[in-house]
N, C-alpha and C positions, 0 to 999 in steps of 0.2 A: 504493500500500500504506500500510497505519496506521502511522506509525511507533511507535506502539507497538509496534506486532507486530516492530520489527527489534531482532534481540538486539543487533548490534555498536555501537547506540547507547552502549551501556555498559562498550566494552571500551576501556579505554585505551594508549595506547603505552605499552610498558615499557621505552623509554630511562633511567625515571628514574621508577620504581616508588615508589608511596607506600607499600607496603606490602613486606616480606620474609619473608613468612610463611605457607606456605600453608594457606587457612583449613580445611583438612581432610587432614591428612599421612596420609602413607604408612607404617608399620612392613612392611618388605618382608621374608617371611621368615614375619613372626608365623603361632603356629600356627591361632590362634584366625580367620578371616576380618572378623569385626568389629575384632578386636584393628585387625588389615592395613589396613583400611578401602575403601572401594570405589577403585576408576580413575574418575575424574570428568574427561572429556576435550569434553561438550558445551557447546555456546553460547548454551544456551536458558538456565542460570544460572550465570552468570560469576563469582557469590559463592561458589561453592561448587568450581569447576575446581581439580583439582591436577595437572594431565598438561599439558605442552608440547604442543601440536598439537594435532590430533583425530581423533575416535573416522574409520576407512575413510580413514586417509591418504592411501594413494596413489588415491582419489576423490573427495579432496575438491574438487578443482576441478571435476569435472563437477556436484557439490553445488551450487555457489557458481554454476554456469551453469543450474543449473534455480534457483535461487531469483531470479535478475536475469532469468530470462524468463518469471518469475511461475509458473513449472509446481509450485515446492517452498514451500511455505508456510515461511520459515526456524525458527518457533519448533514447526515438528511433534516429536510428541515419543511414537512410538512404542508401539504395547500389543503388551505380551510375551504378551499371554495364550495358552495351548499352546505356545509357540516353545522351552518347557526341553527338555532332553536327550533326545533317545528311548533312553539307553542311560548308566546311571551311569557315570561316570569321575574316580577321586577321592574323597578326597583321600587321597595319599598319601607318606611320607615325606619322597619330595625336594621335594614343595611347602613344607617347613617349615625348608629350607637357603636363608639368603639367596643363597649362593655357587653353588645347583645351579642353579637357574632365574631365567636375568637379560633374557631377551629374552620370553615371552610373560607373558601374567596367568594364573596356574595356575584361578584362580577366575573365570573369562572367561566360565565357562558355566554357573556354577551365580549369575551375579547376583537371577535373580527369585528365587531362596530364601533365600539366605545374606545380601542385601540388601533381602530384604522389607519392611522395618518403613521403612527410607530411600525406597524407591520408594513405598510407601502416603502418607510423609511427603509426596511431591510431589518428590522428587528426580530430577533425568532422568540416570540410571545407566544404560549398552550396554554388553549384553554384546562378548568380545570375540571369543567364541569359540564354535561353532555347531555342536549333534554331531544328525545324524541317521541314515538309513539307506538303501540304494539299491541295485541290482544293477546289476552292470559287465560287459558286451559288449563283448569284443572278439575279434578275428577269427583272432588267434594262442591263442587261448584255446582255440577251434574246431578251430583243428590239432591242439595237444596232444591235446586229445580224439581227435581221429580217427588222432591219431600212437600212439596208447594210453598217453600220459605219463600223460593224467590221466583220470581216472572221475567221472560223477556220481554224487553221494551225495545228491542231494536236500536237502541241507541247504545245505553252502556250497557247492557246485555243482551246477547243475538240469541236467535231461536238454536242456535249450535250449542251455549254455550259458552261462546267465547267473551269474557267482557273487555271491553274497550278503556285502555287505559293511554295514561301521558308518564313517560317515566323518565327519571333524571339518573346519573350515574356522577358521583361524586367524589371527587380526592381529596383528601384531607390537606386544611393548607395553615398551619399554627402560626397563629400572632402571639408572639412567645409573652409579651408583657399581660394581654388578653389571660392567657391559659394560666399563669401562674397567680393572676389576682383569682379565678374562677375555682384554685385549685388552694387560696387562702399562701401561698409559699413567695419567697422572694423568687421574682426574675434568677436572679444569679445562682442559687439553690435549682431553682426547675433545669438553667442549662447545663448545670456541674452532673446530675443524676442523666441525664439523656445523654451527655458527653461521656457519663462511666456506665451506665448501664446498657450501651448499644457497642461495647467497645473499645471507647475510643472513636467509632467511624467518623465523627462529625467534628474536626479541631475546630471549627468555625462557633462551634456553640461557646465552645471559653476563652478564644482569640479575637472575635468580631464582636462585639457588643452594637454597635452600630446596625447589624441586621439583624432585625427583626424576627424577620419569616422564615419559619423553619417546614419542611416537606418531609414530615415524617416515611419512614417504611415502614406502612401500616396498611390494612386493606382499607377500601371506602367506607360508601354509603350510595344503596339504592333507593332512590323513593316510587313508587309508585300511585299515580294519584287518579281517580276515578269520578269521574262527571266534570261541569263545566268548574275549571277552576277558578272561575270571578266569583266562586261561591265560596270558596278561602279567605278573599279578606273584604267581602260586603257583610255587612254588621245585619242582616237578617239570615244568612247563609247558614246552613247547620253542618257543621264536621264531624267528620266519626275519623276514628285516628286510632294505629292498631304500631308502635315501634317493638320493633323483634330485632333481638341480638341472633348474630346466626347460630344456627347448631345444624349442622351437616349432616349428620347422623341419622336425625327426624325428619328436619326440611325437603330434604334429597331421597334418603333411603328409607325412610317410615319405621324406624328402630322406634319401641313401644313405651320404653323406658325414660321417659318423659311427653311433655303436654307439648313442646315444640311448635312440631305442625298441626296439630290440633289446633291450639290457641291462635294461628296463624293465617288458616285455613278458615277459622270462625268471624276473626277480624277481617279479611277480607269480604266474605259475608255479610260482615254489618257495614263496609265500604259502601257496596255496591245497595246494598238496599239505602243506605241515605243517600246515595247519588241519583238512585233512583226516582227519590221523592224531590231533586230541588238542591241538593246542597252539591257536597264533596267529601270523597274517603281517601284519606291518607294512609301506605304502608311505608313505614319507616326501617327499611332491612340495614343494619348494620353489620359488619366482618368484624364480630368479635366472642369468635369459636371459644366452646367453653368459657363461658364469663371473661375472657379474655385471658385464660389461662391458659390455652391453645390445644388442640384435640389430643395429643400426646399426653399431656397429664390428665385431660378426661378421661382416655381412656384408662390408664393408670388406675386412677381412682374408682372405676366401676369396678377393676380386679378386687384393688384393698376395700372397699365393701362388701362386694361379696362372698370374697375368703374370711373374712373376720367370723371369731365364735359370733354363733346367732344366729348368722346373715345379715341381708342388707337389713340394717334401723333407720329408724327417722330421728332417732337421736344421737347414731354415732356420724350421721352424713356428712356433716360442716368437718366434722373432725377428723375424718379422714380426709377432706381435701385439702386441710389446713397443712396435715404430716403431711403431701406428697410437695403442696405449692407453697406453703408458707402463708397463704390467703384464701378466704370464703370465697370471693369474688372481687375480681380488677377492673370491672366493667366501668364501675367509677360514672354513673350517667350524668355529671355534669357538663361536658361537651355536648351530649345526646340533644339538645333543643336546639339547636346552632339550626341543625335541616331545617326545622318547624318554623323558623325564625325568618329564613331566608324565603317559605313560601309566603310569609307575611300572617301567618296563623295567630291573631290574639285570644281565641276562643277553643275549645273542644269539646265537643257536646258529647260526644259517645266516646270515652277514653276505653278503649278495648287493650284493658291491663290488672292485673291485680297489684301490681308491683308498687311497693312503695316508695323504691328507687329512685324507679320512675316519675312516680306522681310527683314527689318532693323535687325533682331536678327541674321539672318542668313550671312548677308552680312557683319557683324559684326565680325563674325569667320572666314573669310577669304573663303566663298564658293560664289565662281560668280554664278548668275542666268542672264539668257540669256534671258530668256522668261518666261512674267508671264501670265496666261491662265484663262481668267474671265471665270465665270459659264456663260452659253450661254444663253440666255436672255428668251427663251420658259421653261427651269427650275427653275423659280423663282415662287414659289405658289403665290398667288393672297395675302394672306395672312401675308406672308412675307416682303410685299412692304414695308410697315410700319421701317420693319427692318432695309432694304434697305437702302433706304432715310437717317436713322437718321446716320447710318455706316458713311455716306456719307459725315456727315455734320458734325462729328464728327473724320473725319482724319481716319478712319480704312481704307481707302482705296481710290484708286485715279481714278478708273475707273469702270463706272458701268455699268453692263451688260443693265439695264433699265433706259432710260432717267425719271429725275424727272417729267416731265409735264405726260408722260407715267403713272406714279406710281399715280399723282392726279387722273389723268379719271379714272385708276382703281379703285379708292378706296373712290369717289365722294365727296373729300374733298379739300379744300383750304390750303394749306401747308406754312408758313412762309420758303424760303430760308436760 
């Protein structure tokens, strides 16, 4: 290859930076988007970068293995042309609070407009954020139908089946001052632990203080949103809103041993029935496998449960996931409303969650929920009870679809309260 052609010829180590200043800052907040200025996180010009990492974080390594086996030219540099939005979103108020939105780039997906005259310049600006539109099959969808829950309308639901949705695909883009006031820690504490705990990878976290923007290597966030979305943020509009952390296990392969897809496949349901009537349904999927403990130590811990004297309990659950990870759960949902924020959502009228995680993170940023909507107590696999219970006893949630004396007959065991 030309060395020309290889950008990192020009990147130097920032042990001990000649510079402290990044040559194109951030105003995070501003209202204006020029004001704000673009996220500049590619490698093709390093004069102009002000984001730690880069643009598909958690791919950048498979990047970095197609360009060393000649498949990725490293300096490509992508045509936006047709790829804007099939469906406006934005801008609205809480994009103009630096304090409401600190984990994604509200303007991730309006860059071929709003940064036009920079990209004509020759600037290599990516979006971060990607809306278009698709119809979703699924096969609990088909029941409700034939259970008579739900009717097609033709519109957000077809005589097939298929319902009609607007979906967004989302990268995580951290305004490092934002996450660390939302996270209660100093700035300089949040970049010390991502600078040791990733590594080392990022010297820019403890050598650059000037940049701001950090692109973590993390998976996203999908939304999917059902009916007309001016029904989001008109103050008579009714939302129903269903956020699931993934679990891949359930989602994908229908493993019993949790409410997952159940709970997921229910929220959807109540989507599409309030889109039906008038409003909009929000699915908020995040990649954060196993509470964000990653599917290796899930699975881990389903071993050390079910090998334990007993079997699996609902009182020893937390405590074995604590021995394997050190933690109940990482999920941590205080970035979790940033999505909700960015559709302009002040309202949620059918909160399809039991989670208290949840409800407190959200209610946190200033979004009322009206109504929280338990999994219906026949979607709970037999299997899951275990689950259930310890959730229970354990404060994730304040109301259970299945009484605990219920959940002992099921599972022929004597349970400590």
């Amino acid at each position: 290859m030309n060395d020309a052609k290889r950008p990192l010829s020009h990147i130097r180590l920032t042990s001990h930076p000649d510079e402290q200043r990044a040559v194109v800052p951030v105003v995070w907040g501003a209202s204006d988007p020029r004001e704000r200025g673009p996220i500049v996180g590619t490698l093709t010009d390093h004069s102009r970068r002000n984001a730690i990492g880069a643009h598909s974080g958690s791919y950048s390594l498979y990047r970095a293995l197609a360009v060393a086996s000649g498949t990725l030219d490293p300096v490509h540099v992508p045509d936006l042309t047709n790829t804007s939005p099939v469906v406006p979103i934005g801008p609205v108020t809480q994009w103009h609070d630096p304090e409401k939105i600190v984990s994604i780039d509200p303007y991730g997906h309006m860059v071929s407009d709003v940064f036009a005259e920079e990209l004509e310049a020759g600037w290599d600006i990516r979006p971060t954020i990607a809306v278009t539109k698709a119809q979703l099959n699924m096969p609990e969808i088909r029941h409700a139908m034939d259970s008579g829950r739900l009717k097609p309308d033709g519109n957000v639901l077809t005589e097939d089946g298929d319902a009609r949705v607007t979906k967004a695909a989302i990268e995580p883009v951290w305004y490092l001052p934002g996450v660390a006031e939302r996270f209660g820690v100093s700035e300089g504490e949040l970049r010390r632990c991502l600078f040791e705990q990733s590594g080392g990878m990022f010297t820019e976290l403890v050598t650059r203080n000037d940049l701001k923007v950090f692109l973590p290597p993390i998976g996203g966030i999908t939304v999917y949103c059902f009916g007309d979305l001016k029904a989001i943020t008109d103050a008579n509009g009714k939302v129903a809103c269903r956020v699931h952390d993934e679990c891949n296990g359930s989602d994908v392969f229908g493993s019993d041993i949790c409410t997952c897809r159940p709970y997921l496949a229910h929220g959807i349901e109540v989507c599409i029935d309030t889109a039906q009537r008038g409003g909009a349904g929000v699915i908020v999927y995040n990649r954060k496998e196993g509470r964000a403990l990653g599917e290796v130590t899930k699975f881990l811990v389903y071993n050390a449960r079910k090998r334990q004297q007993g079997g699996d309990r609902a009182e020893t659950y937390f405590a074995r996931t604590e021995c394997v990870a050190g933690a109940q759960d990482m999920r941590f949902q205080e970035l979790m409303p940033d999505a909700l924020l960015w559709l302009g959502i002040a309202r949620i009228d059918r909160f399809v969650s039991m989670s208290n995680m949840k409800y407190d993170a959200i209610a946190r940023q200033g979004i009322d929920i009206v109504e929280r909507v338990p999994i219906p107590k026949e979607l709970v696999p037999d299997d899951a009870s275990v689950e259930m219970l310890a959730k229970k006893a354990a404060g994730y949630f304040s109301e259970m679809p299945v009484a605990p004396d219920e959940i002992k007959q099921t599972l022929g065991r004597g349970f400590d309260e």
